[in-house]
N, C-alpha and C positions, 0 to 999 in steps of 0.2 A: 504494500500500500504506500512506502514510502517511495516508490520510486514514482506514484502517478500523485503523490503531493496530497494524501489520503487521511485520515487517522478514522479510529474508530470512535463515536461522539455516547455519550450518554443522555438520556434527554432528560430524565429527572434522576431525584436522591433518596435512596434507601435507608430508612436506619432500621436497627433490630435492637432486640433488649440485650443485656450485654449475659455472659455465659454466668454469671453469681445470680443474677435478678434472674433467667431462666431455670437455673439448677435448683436455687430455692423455692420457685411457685413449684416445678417437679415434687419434689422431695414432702411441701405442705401436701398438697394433693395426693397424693400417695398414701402420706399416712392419714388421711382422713378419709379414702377408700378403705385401707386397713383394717381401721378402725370397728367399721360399718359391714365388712366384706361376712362375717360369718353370717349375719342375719336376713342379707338378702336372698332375695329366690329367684335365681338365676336367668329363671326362664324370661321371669317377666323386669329384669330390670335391662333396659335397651339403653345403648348407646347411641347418641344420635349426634350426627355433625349437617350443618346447612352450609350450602356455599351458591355462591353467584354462578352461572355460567353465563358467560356471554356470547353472542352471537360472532364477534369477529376478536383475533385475538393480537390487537395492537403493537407491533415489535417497540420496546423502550430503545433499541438503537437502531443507527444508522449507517451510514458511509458520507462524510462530508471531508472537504476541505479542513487543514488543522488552523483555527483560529477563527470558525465560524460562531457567530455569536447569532444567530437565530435557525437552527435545525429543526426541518419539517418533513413530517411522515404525512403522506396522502394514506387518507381511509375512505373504505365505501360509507361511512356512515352510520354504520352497525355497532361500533365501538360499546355504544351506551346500552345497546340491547340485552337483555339476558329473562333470565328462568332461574329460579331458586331452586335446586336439587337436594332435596332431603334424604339421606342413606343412615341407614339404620342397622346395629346387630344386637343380638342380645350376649347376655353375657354370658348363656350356654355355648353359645357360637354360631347360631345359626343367623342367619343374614334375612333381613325382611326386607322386603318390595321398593322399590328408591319409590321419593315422593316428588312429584314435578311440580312447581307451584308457577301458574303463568302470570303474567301483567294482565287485568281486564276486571269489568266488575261481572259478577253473578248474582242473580237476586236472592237462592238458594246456597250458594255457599256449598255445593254439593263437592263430593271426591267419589271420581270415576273412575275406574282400573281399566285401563287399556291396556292392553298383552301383558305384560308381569310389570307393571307400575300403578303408580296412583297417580292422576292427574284433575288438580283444582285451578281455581284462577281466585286471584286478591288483586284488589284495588295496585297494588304498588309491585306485587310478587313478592312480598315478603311473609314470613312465615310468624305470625302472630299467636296471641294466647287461645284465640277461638279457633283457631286451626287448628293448635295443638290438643284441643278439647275435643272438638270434632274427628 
């Protein structure tokens, strides 16, 4: 890259928590599973994580000139789109049904199973308390 006057640019800044502040939320969290682990029942205690997916997956770098002070990625657009993916296991180990949560309203709030998922739709596609009750 250097020889066509190139560098590799970054477009934004990452920070993370530093390895004491992560080792120690570990290490609480654990023993306060510990704690609690004989009494629960197995089956019915699930693990659940929610995450965004989005429709297009925006590269953070680039290939620019070294010394460029404004760096632009073309997008279709899609960037801001996504769906809330709900995955679930319990703590026997078995793996239950992902949940799809779309962007839109429903006047019924219903969840539909479409081949091996569940599929709702919320106002924002976010996964709230009535969701979770439902």
């Amino acid at each position: 890259m250097r020889r066509y006057n190139l560098s590799l640019r970054r477009t934004t800044n990452l920070s993370v928590l530093t390895d004491d502040v992560l080792t120690e939320r570990a290490v609480k969290f654990m023993e306060f599973v510990s704690a609690r682990l004989g009494s629960l029942d197995l089956v019915h205690t699930v693990l659940m994580d929610e995450t965004a997916v989005y429709f297009e997956d925006p590269r953070r770098q680039t290939i620019d000139v070294p010394g460029a002070r404004h760096v632009v990625l073309k997008s279709t657009g899609f960037a801001s789109m996504r769906v809330t993916a709900v995955l679930a296991v319990s703590a026997s180990g078995r793996k239950l049904p992902p949940l799809i949560v779309w962007k839109g309203a429903r006047q019924d709030g219903a969840i539909e199973r479409i081949s091996n998922a569940y599929v709702t739709y919320q106002k924002r596609a976010w996964v709230g308390s009535q969701l979770l009750i439902n």
